[in-house]
Structures are given as C-alpha cells and as structure tokens.
C-alpha positions in Angstrom: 4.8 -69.1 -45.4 3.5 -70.8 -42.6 6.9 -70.2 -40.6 6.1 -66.4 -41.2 3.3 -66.2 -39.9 3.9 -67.9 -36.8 6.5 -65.9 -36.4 4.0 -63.0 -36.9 1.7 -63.8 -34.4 4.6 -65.1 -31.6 5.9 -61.7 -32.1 2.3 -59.9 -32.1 1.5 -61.7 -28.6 4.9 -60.6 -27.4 4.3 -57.1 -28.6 0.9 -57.1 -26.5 1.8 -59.1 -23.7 -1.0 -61.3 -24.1 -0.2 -64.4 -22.4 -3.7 -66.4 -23.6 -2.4 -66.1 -27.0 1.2 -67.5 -25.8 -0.5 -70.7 -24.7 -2.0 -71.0 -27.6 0.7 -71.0 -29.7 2.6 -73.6 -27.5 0.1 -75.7 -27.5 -0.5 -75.7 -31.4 3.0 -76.0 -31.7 2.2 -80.0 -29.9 -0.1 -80.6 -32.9 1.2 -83.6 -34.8 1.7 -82.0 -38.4 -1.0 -84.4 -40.1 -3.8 -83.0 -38.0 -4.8 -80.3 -39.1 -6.6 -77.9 -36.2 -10.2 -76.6 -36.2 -10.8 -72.9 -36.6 -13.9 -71.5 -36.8 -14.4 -69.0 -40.5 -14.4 -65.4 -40.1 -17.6 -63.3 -39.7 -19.1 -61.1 -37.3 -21.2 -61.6 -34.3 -24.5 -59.5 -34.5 -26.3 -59.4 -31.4 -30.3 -58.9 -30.9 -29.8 -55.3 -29.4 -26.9 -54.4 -32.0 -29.3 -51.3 -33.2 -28.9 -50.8 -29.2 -24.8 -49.7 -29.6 -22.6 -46.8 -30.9 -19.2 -47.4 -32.2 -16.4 -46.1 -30.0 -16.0 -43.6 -33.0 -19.6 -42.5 -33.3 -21.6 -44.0 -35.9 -22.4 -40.8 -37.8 -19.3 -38.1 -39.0 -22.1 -35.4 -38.0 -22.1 -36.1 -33.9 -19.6 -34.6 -31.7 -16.8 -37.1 -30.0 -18.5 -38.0 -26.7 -15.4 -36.0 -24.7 -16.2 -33.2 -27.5 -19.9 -32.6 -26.4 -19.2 -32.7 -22.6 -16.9 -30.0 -23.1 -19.4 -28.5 -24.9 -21.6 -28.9 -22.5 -19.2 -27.5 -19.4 -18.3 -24.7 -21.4 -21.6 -23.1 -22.2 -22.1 -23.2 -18.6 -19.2 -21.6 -17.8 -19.1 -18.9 -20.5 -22.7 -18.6 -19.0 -21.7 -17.8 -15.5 -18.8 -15.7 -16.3 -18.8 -14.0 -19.8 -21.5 -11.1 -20.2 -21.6 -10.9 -23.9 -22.2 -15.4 -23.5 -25.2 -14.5 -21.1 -27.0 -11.8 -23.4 -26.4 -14.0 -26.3 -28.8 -17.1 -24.4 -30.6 -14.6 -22.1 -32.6 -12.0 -24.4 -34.2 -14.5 -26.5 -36.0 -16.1 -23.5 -36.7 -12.5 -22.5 -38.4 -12.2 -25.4 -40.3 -15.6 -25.7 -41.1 -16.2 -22.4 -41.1 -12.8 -20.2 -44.9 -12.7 -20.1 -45.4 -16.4 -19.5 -47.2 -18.8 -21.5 -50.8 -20.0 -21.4 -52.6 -23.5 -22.6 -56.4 -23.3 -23.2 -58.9 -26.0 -24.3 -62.6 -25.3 -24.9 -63.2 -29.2 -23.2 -63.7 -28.6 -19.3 -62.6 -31.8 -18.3 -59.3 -31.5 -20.9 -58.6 -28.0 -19.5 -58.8 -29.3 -15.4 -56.2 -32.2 -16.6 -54.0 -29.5 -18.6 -53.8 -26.8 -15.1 -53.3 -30.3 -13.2 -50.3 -30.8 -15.2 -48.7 -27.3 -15.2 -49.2 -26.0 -12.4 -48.1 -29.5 -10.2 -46.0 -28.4 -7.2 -43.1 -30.6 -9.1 -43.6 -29.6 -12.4 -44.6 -25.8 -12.0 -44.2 -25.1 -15.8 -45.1 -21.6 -15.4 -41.4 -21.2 -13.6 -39.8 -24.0 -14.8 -40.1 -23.5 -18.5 -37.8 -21.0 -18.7 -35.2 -23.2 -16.7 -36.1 -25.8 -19.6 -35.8 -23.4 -22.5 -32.4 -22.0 -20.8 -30.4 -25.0 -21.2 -32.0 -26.4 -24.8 -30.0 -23.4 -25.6 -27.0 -24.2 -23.6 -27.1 -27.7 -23.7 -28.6 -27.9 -27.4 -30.8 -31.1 -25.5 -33.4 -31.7 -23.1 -34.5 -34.9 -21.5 -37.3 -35.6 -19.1 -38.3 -38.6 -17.7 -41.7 -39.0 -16.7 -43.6 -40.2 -14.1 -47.7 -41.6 -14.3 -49.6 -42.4 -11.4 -51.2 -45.4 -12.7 -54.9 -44.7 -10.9 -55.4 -41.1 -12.3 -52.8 -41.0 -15.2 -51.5 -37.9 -13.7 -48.0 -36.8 -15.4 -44.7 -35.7 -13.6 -41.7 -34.5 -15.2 -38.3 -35.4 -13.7 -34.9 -34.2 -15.9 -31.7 -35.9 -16.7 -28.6 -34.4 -17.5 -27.1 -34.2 -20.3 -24.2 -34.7 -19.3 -24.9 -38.4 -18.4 -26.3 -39.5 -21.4 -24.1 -41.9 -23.2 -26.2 -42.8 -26.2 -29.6 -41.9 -27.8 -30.8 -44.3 -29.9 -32.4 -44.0 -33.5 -34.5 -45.9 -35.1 -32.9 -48.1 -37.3 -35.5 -47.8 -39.8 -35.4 -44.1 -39.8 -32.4 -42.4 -38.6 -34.0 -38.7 -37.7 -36.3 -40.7 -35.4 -34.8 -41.2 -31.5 -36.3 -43.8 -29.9 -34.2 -44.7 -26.6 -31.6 -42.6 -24.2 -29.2 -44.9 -22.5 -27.0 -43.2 -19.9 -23.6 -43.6 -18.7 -23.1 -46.2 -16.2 -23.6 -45.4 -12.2 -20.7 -46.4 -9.3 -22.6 -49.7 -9.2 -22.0 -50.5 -13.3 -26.1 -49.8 -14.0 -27.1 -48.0 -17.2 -30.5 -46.7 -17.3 -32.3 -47.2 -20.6 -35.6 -44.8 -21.4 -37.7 -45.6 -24.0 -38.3 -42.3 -25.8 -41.8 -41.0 -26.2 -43.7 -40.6 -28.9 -47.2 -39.8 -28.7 -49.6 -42.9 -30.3 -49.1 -47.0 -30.5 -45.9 -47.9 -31.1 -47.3 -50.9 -34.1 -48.7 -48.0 -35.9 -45.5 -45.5 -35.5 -42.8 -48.7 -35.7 -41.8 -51.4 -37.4 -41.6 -55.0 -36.1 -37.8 -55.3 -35.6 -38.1 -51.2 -34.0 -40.7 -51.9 -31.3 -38.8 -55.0 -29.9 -35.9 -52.6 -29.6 -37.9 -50.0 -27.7 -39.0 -53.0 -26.0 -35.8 -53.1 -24.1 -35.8 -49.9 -23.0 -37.2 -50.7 -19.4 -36.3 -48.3 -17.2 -39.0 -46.2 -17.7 -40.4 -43.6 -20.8 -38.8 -40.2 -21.0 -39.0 -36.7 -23.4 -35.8 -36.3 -25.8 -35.4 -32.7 -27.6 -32.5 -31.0 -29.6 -31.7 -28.6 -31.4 -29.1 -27.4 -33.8 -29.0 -30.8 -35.3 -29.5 -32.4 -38.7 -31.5 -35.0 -39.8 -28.7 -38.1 -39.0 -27.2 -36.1 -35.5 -28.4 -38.1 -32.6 -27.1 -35.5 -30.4 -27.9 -32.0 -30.1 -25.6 -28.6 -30.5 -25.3 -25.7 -28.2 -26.3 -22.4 -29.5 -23.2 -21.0 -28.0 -21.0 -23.6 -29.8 -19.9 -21.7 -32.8 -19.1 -18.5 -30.5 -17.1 -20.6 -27.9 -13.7 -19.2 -28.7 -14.7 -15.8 -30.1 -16.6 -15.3 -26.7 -13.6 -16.3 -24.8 -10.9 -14.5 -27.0 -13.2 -11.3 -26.6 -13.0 -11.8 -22.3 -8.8 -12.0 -22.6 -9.0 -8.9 -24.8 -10.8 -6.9 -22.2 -9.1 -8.1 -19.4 -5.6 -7.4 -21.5 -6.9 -3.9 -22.1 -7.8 -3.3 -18.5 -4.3 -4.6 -17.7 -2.7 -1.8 -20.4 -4.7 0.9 -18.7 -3.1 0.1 -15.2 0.3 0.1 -17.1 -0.7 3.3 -18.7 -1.7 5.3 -15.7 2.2 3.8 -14.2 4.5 7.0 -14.0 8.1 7.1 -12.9 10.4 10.2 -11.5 12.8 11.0 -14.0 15.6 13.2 -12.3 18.3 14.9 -14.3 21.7 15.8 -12.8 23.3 18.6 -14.3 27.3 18.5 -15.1 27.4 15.2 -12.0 29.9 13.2 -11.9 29.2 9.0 -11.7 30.1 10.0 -7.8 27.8 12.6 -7.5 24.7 10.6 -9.5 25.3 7.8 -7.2 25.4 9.7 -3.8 22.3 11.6 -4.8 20.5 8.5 -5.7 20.9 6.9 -2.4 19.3 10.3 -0.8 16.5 10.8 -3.4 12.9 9.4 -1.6 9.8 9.5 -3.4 8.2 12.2 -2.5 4.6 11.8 -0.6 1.2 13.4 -2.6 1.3 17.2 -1.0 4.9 17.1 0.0 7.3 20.0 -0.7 10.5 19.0 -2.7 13.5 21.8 -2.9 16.5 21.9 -5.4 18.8 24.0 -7.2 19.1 24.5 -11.3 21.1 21.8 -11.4 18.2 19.2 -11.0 15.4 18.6 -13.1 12.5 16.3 -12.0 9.8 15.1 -14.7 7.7 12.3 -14.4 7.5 9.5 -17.5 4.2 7.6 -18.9 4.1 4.6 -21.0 2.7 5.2 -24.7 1.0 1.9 -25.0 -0.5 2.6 -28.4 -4.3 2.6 -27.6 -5.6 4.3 -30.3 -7.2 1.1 -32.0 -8.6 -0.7 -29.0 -12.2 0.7 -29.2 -12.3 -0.3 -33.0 -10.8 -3.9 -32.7 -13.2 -4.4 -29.7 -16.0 -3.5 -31.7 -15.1 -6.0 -34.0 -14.6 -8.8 -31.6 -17.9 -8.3 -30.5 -19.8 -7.9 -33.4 -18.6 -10.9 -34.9 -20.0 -12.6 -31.6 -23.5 -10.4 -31.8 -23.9 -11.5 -35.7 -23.0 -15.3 -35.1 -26.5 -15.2 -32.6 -28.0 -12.9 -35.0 -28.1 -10.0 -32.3 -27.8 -6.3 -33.3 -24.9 -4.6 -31.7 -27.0 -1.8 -30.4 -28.9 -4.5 -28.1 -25.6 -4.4 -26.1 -24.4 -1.5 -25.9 -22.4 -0.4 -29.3 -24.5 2.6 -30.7 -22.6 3.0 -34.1 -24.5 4.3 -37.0 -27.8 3.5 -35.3 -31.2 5.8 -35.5 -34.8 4.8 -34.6 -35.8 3.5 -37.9 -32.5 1.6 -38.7 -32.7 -0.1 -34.9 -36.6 -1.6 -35.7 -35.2 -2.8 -39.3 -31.9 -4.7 -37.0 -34.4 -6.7 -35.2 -35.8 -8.1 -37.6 -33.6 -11.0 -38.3 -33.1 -11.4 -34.8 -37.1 -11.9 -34.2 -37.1 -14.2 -37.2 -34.4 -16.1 -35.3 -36.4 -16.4 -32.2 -39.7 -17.6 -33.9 -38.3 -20.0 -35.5 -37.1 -21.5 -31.6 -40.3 -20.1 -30.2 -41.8 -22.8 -32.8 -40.1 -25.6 -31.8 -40.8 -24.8 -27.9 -44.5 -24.9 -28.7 -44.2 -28.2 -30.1 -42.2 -29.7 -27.2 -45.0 -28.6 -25.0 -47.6 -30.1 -27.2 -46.0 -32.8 -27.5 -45.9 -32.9 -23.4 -49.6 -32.0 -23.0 -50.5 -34.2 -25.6 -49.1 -37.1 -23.5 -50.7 -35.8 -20.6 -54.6 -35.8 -21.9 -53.7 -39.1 -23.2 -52.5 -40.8 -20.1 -55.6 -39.3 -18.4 -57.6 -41.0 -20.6 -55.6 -44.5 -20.8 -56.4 -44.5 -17.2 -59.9 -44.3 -17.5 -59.9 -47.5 -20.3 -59.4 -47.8 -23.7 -56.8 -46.2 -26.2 -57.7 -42.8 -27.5 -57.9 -41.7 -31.2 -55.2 -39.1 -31.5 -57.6 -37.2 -33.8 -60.1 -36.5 -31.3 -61.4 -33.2 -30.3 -59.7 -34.0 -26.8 -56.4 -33.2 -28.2 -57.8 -29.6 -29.3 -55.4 -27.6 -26.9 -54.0 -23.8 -28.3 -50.3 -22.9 -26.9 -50.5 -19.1 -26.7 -47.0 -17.1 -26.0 -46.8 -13.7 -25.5 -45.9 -10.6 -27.9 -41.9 -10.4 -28.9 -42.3 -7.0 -29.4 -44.8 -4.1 -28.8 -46.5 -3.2 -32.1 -46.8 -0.1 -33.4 -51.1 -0.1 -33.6 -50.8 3.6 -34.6 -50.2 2.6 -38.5 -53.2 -0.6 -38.1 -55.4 2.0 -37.0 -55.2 4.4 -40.0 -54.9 1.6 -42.3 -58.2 0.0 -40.8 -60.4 2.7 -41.6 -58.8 3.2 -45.2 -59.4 -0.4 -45.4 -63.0 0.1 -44.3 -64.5 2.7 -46.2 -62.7 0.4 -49.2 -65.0 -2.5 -48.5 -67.8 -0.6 -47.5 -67.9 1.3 -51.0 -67.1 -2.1 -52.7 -70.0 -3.6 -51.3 -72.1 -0.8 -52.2 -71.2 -1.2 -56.1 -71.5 -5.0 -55.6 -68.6 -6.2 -56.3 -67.9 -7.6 -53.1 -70.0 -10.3 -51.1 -70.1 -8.8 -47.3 -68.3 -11.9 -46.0 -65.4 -11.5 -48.0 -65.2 -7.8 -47.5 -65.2 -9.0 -43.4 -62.4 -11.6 -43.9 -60.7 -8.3 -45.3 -61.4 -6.5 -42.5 -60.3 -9.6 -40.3 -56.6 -9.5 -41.9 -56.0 -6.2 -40.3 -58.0 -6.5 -36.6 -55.5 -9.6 -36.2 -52.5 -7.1 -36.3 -54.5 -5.6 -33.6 -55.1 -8.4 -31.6 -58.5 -9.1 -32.6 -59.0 -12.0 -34.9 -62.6 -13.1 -35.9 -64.3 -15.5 -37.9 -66.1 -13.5 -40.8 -69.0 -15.7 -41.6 -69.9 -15.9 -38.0 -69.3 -12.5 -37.2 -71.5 -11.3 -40.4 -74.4 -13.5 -38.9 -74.2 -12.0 -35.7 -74.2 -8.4 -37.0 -77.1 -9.1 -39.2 -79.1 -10.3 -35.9 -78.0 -7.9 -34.0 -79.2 -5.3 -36.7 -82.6 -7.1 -37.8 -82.0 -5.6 -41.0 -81.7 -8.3 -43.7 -82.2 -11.9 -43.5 -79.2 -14.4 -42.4 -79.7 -16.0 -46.0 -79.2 -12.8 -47.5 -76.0 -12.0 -46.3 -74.2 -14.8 -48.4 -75.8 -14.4 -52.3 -73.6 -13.4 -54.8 -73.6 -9.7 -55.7 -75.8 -8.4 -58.2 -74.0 -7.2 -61.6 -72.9 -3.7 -61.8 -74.5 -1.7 -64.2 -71.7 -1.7 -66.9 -72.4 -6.0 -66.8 
C-alpha cells in the first residue's frame, strides 16, 4: 500500500510540476525505514480575521459570481446609454420620486442649521446629487459612500466608491443580513481599502464581542453601504435592470432587424422582358440596357416590357411581435405600456387604474430612499454633537428630523372636496344628536383634509376653535355626549 501511494503522489508532483514536492519525496526516500517521519495531523488553520474572507466560490448560493456582477454592473450602464426602453425603465421612477426635490425639516434651530450645513455643502449638494445617488442604486442595485468628519465641528462629507471596485462586503458573523465592512479590490500598489460600515449608535450595544473586534480592523475609514433587490443572506445587491437584460437587448436587435427589412423592402429591381429573343439577342441587349435616371425618357417597341420587382418580406406581424417584446419588458418594471408609447386598449379611466401598481412599486423604493437619508442625517446630528463632548442618546428629541418628498402624482381634489362637505354635515348632525364627541368628529374630518394636503391634529385644533369662538369652555369640548333620548 505504501508503494501506491508513493507512486501516487510522485506522479501527482509530476502531473503539477511542483518541484518542492519532488524534493520532498527524494529526500524521504533517504529515511532509514525504522524512523518513522514527523507529520503534523490534519485540520484547518482559522485565522483571527477569517469572518474577514469570501470563498473563491462565494459563501452564499444567493450572490452573483464576482465576474457575474461586474457584468452586471457594465451592462446596466450600457443598456442605459444606448437602449431607450432600458432608460425609461430607470428614468420615470426618479421622475416621479424626485422631480420636485426633497426637503428635511426639524423644529430644533440648532439641528436644522447642522441638517442645511450638510445638504447643501458645496461637495455634497444633495439637492442635485440625490438623484445621481438614487440613479445608480437602481443601476447598480448598491451605493457606497465614504465619509468624511472634520474632527473640530463634526461637519459630514460624502465621497462615493464604485461599485465596481468592491471586492467583498462583510456581514456580521452573528447576523448575516447585517453588513458591517466593504473591502475593495486591490490598487496597482497591492493596497485594499477596508471601511468599516456605518451604523448609527455604539458599536458594544449594536455588536457582539467577537463582531466589534472585526469591525475593529476595518481602518481605512467609515463609509455608507445600501442595496437593493437583495435577500436577507445576499451581501451584494441586484440591478433593477437585471431580470430585463436580455429581453431589453433582444428587443434593440429586433428593431434594428426591422429597420434593416424596411431598407430591403423599399429595394426594387428592373425586370425587362424580351419578346421571341434569341440567347444572342438577350445578351446583346443586356450589355446596352443602363438604368435609367429619375425623369429620364426610355423608348422601345412591343417587344420589350419593363416592370420593376419588390421584395415581399412578410411584415404583417412585426407591429404585434413588437408589442410583445416590449410589454414583457414594461411588465418586468411594472410599467404600463401606454407610459411609452403603445396605446392599445387604453381610455382615461383604465390608464389611472395601470398606474397603480406602478406607484405601489415606486413607494415601496421611495421608502427605502427616505431611510438611507435618515440614516445619513442621523449620522450627521450625531457627529455634530460628538464634537461638542459626550455620546448622544439616539432617542433624543435632536434626532426629530421629517424627510418630506414630493407628490407622485397630482390628485384628483375635485372628488375630496364633495366628499368633505358630505362628510361634514355627517359629523355636524352627529354631534347635534350626541352621539359623537366633537374631537372625534374632527379626527374624521382630519382623515379627508390629509387627502387634501392639510393634516391637523384634532384635539389641538378643537381647542383653538373653541378660543377662537369664546363660546364654550376648553373643558367642555372633551365630556362624553349626553344620552340620546331613546337611552
């Protein structure tokens, strides 16, 4: 047995050319037979920062091969650039999110001056960049942005990375949804960079023991990570054009082979009939024929008939099979075909009922883009505050920021208005018969003004009126009603 596998492994070293391993075999084969050599047992060699390292294979069946997502990543872009259908597909939901621009308030003066310092820097300019930001999430299904404090003020700057150089994010080992570093692909000089990815409070209280030394060696510097179109053991992110890819691109080569068929189709040739010729004859007139110019004058007898011939390419499907194409691009992104173009069986009522998915679809992103800017302005106020000393409860009223975006869609405020007065005269007579406390009947009230654009707190609004009219006192207002007459 033990001639086999010596045998086995002289041939193995052969096989790789590994020339280390032919020493070694010599040299055991100078061993005196009753001394037996010193190897160590098998195992595996774990090191400190193991949670640090992907397999070659990916760690997780649900992440793209590393090649995978930088083509992924190239051809979003490109389909972006060059295929119209690929643009309106990322394009018309940021027109719809973002158009109008979005607006952070705070009712603290000092939180608001630190909230405009931070969007309206001359590097971060959020008010123009955001839509950059939102842009490629879509394309790139990622975003990550390093930051930058000054350490007197705590004043925030965003830098970006590309995607396409990160090599590995990081999870925590304790919780796999949870990133905690980016490490990117090494530079010309053989240096990785290693974030350590933010999140907002004190790493003992967010992390275990083992998971805050790891994010310990992430010194480069602290840095944002986002994706989307991922599930809960992805480390990566998806593209939102990555199901559409090669529907997007086989749509493109159909067009362009249909506009090629319609050159080919408007192609005519002379067809010229010799009557009773002989081969002679057909051949001596066919060296004299010229096409004849647009406006010229052509002579012959009876005996020669000219007609020209067209191609039948068979076009009669081409709108139909189009239509198709497309649609089944449009539905993958949840986008009515009448948004680009295709009328089909589409009236006014139908079209507002298409867009509903498609409006769904876009709030459920516009969600997740208010909470990467929260998260952002979050880590803003609290870096201010660091900087003036101590460690900030996250629950305190500083952190009271709202995230306002603007309207998808105009509304319709001819329908709230009828149904406001209805609604009205309703409470009005309710409270009349008392069966209605004049606070509730204003939360009431409240539910339609907010499709209007006018939301209110009831209670306060009920004191107010009652000042305002000096008719009944403010401890009035909130007694139960008195029992009809029937109770």
């Amino acid at each position: 047995m033990a001639v086999v596998k010596e045998d086995i492994r002289t041939r193995l070293a052969n096989a790789l050319n590994d020339q280390v391993l032919v020493d070694v075999l010599e040299a055991e084969k100078s061993i005196p037979s009753n001394i037996v050599p010193f190897r160590e047992a098998y195992g595996q060699t774990i090191d400190v920062d193991d949670a640090d390292w992907r397999k070659l294979t990916g760690d997780s069946h649900r992440d793209l091969a590393p090649m995978t997502q930088k083509r992924m990543v190239d051809l979003g872009v490109y389909l972006w650039e060059s295929n119209m259908l690929a643009n309106r597909i990322v394009e018309l939901p940021i027109a719809f999110m973002l158009a109008e621009g979005v607006t952070v308030t705070a009712d603290d003066e000092t939180v608001s001056e630190v909230i405009e310092s931070f969007w309206f820097d001359p590097i971060n300019r959020m008010d123009i960049k955001l839509i950059k930001k939102v842009r490629e999430l879509g394309l790139f299904g990622e975003q990550c942005w390093p930051t930058f404090v000054n350490e007197f003020n705590g004043h925030v700057r965003l830098g970006y990375l590309d995607p396409v150089v990160i090599e590995t994010v990081v999870m925590d080992p304790d919780n796999p949804e949870q990133p905690i570093g980016v490490i990117t692909k090494k530079d010309r000089k053989g240096r990785a960079r290693r974030y350590r990815v933010i999140v907002n409070g004190n790493d003992n209280d967010l992390f275990t023991q083992r998971t805050v030394e790891i994010r310990e060696t992430f010194d480069t510097g602290e840095c944002f990570y986002f994706n989307v179109n991922s599930l809960s053991t992805s480390t990566r992110g998806r593209s939102d054009l990555l199901p559409q890819i090669d529907w997007l691109d086989a749509y493109e080569q159909f067009l362009f082979g249909e506009l090629e068929r319609s050159s080919f189709a408007r192609a005519f040739i002379w067809d010229v009939t010799l009557k009773n010729a002989t081969p002679e004859e057909i051949k001596k007139r066919a060296q004299e024929i010229r096409v004849p110019n647009p406006g010229s004058v052509r002579v012959h007898n009876d005996s020669e008939e000219w007609r020209t011939e067209s191609p039948d390419l068979g076009s009669e499907d081409t709108e139909k099979n189009a239509r198709t194409f497309r649609n089944h691009s449009l539905g993958g992104a949840s986008i009515p075909e009448h948004w680009f173009g295709g009328g089909g069986d589409v009236n006014r009522a139908t079209a507002g009922e298409m867009g509903e998915p498609t409006f769904k679809v876009m709030a459920m992103r516009r969600q997740f883009i208010k909470y990467m800017l929260c998260e952002v302005i979050t880590y803003a106020i609290r870096q201010s505050e660091l900087s003036m000393g101590g460690e900030p409860d996250m629950r305190d009223d500083i952190y009271k920021f709202e995230v306002q975006f603007p309207e998808m869609v105009s509304k319709d405020v001819s329908k709230y208005a009828t149904a406001l007065t209805q609604v009205v005269m309703g409470v009005a007579a309710a409270i009349t018969q008392g069966l209605m406390t004049k606070e509730r009947g204003l939360q009431i009230i409240e539910k339609i003004t907010s499709r209007l654009g006018v939301e209110f707190d009831a209670k306060t609004e009920l004191v107010n009126a009652l000042k305002e009219a000096g008719s009944e006192k403010e401890e009035d207002a909130f007694k139960e009603p008195a029992a009809g007459k029937d109770g």
